[in-house]
C-alpha positions as CSV (number, residue, x, y, z in Angstrom):
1,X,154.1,79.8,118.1
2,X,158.0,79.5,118.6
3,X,159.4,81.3,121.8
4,X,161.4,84.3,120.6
5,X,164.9,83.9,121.4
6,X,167.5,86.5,122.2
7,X,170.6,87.2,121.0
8,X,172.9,85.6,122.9
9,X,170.6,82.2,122.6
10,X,170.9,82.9,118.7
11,X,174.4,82.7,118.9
12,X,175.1,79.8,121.1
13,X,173.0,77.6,118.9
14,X,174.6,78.5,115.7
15,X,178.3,78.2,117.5
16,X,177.1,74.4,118.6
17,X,175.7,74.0,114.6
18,X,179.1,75.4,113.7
19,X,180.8,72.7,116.0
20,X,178.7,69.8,114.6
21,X,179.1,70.6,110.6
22,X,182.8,70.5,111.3
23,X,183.1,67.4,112.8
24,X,180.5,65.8,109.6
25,X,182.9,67.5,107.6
26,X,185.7,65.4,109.1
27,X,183.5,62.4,109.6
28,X,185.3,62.2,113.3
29,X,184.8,64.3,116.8
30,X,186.9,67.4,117.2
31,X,187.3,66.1,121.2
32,X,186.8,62.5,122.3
33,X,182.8,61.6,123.1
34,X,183.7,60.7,126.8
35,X,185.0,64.5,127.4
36,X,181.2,65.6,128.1
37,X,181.7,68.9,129.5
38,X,184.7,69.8,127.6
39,X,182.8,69.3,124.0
40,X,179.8,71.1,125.8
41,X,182.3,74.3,126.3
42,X,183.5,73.8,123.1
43,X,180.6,74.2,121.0
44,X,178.8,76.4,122.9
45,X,181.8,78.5,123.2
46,X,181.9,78.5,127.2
47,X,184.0,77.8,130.5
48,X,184.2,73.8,130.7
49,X,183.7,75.3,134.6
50,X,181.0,77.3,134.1
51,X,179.5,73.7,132.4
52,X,179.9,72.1,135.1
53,X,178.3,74.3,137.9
54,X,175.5,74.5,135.6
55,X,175.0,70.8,135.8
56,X,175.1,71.3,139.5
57,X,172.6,73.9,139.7
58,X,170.5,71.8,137.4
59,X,170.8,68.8,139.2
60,X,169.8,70.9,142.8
61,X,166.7,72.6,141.1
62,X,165.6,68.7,140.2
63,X,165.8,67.7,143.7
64,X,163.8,71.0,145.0
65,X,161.4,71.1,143.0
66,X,162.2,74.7,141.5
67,X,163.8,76.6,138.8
68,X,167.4,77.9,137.5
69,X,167.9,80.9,138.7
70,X,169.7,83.6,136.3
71,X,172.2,85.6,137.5
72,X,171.6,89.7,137.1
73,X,167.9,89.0,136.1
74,X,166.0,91.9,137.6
75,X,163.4,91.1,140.2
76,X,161.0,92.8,142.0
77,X,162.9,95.0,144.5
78,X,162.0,94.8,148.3
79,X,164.2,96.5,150.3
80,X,163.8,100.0,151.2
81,X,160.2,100.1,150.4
82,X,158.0,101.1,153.5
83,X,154.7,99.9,154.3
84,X,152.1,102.3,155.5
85,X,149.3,101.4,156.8
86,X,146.0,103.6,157.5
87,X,146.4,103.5,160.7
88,X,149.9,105.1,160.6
89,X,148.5,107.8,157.6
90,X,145.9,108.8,160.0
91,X,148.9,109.8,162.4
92,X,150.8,111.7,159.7
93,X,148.0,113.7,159.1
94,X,147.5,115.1,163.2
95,X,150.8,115.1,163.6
96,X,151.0,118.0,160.7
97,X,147.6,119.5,162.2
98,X,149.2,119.7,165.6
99,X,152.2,121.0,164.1
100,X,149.8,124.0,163.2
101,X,147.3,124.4,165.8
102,X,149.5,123.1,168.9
103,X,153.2,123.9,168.5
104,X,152.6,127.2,166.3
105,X,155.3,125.8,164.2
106,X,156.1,124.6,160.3
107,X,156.3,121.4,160.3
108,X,159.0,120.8,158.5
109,X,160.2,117.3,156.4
110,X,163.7,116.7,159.0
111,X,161.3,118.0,162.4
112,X,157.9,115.6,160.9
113,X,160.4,113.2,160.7
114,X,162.0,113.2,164.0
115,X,158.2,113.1,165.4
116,X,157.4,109.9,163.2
117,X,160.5,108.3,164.1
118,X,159.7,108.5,167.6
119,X,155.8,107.8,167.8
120,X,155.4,105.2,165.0
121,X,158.5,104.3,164.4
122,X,158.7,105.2,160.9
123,X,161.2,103.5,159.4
124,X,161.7,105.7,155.8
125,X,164.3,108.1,155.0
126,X,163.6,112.1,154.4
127,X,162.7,111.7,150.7
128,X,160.1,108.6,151.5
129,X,158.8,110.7,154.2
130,X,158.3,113.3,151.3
131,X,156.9,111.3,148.4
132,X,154.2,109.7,150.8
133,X,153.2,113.5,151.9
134,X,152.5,114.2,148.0
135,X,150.6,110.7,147.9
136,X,148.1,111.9,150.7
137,X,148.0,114.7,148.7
138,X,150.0,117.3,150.4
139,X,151.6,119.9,148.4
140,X,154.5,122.4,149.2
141,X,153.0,125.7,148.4
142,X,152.5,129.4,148.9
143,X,150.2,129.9,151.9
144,X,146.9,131.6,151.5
145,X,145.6,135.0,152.7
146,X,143.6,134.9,155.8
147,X,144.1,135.8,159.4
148,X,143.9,131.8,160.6
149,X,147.2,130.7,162.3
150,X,149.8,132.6,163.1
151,X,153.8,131.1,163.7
152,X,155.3,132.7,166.9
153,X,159.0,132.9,166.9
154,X,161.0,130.4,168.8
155,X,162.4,133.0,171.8
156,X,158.2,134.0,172.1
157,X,157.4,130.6,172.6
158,X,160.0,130.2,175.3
159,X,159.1,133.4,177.0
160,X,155.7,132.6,177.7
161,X,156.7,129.0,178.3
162,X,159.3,130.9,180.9
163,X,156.3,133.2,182.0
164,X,153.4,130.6,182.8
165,X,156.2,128.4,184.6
166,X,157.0,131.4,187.3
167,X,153.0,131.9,187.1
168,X,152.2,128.0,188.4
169,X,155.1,128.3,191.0
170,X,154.1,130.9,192.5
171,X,150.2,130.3,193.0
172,X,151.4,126.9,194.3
173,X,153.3,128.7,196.8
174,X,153.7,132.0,198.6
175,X,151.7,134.5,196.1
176,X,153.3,137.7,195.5
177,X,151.7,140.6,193.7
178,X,152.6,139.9,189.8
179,X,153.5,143.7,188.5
180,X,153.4,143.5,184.4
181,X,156.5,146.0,183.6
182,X,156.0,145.6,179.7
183,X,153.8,143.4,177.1
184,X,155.1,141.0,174.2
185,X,152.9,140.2,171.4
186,X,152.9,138.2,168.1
187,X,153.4,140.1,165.3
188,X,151.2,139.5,162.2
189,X,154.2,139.2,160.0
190,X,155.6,136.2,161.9
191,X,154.4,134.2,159.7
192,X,156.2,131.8,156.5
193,X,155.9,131.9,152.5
194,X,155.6,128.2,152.0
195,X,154.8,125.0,153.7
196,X,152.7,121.8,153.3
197,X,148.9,121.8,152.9
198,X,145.9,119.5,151.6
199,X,142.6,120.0,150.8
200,X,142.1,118.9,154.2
201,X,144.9,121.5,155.7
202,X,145.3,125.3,154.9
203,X,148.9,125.1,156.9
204,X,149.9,128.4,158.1
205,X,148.3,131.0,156.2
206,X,149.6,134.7,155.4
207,X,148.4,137.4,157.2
208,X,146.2,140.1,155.5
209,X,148.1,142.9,156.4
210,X,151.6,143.3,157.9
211,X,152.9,145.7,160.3
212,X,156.2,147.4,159.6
């Protein structure tokens, strides 16, 4: 069966049938035999240059063994695309548990990022980082209603990160009576609307009841 051919092929061969027909019809060659490239461009409608490289490419494809390339052709596109391994999913995953269970924290796409970046090595940008979170199946969604984890704001976390620092310095040294003058505690409400979770991870989860 024939090879279709496309338009631009169509046309070429009926501008060289053109060229031919009018040099029967004056039973002589509309440019001398010996200008090879020049009656090439002619009746193909062409750069005699363009011929010529042509001819070039040709003859370098015949000594390599390979093919013509064609300019603008699309091929299968390389760059920018990340490989993953399991290895490096398995990572991704703790990283958002730990997120949850260690730092108290959302783990957010820029902060997950940052984390990856510097553990893995993750070479993506923020929106790969995000696709391949909805590939593992992790969705951004309301969180459910349990009493599970709760998110402490950022000046609690430093306080007590203040508080137990004072507490190891001075059991390692001279101990002085510790006097409690008032108490801090994490609210119920200090929680979030949204974040990322798979059937594998609640996330954060809403609390039953709020305080006002």
């Amino acid at each position: 069966m024939p090879k279709a051919l496309k338009s631009d092929a169509r046309n070429t061969i009926l501008k060289v049938l053109s060229f031919i027909q009018e040099e029967k019809r004056l039973q002589a060659p509309l440019i001398p035999f010996e200008k090879l490239y020049e009656r090439v461009a002619t009746a193909t409608g062409v750069g005699e240059r363009f011929v010529r490289k042509l001819v070039k490419e040709k003859e370098q494809a015949d000594a390599t063994g390979s093919k013509i390339s064609t300019p603008g052709k699309k091929r299968e596109r390389t760059k920018g695309k990340i490989e993953i391994v399991d290895f490096d999913i398995g990572v991704i995953r703790r990283k958002i548990h730990e997120f949850y269970t260690m730092k108290k924290e959302i783990p957010t796409i820029p902060k997950l990022l940052n984390v990856l970046q510097d553990e893995i090595h993750f070479k993506g940008s923020r929106e790969t980082l995000r696709k391949l979170l909805h590939k593992m199946g992790f969705r951004y969604k309301k969180t459910q209603s349990n009493r599970k984890v709760l998110i402490e704001r950022n000046d609690i976390s430093a306080w007590r990160a203040t508080y137990l620092q004072k507490i190891r310095h001075n059991e390692c040294g001279e101990k002085k009576t510790v006097i409690y003058l008032d108490e801090t505690y994490i609210h119920s409400s200090h929680t979030a609307g949204r974040c990322w979770q798979s059937n594998d991870e609640d996330g954060v989860l809403n609390p039953v009841s709020k305080g006002n």
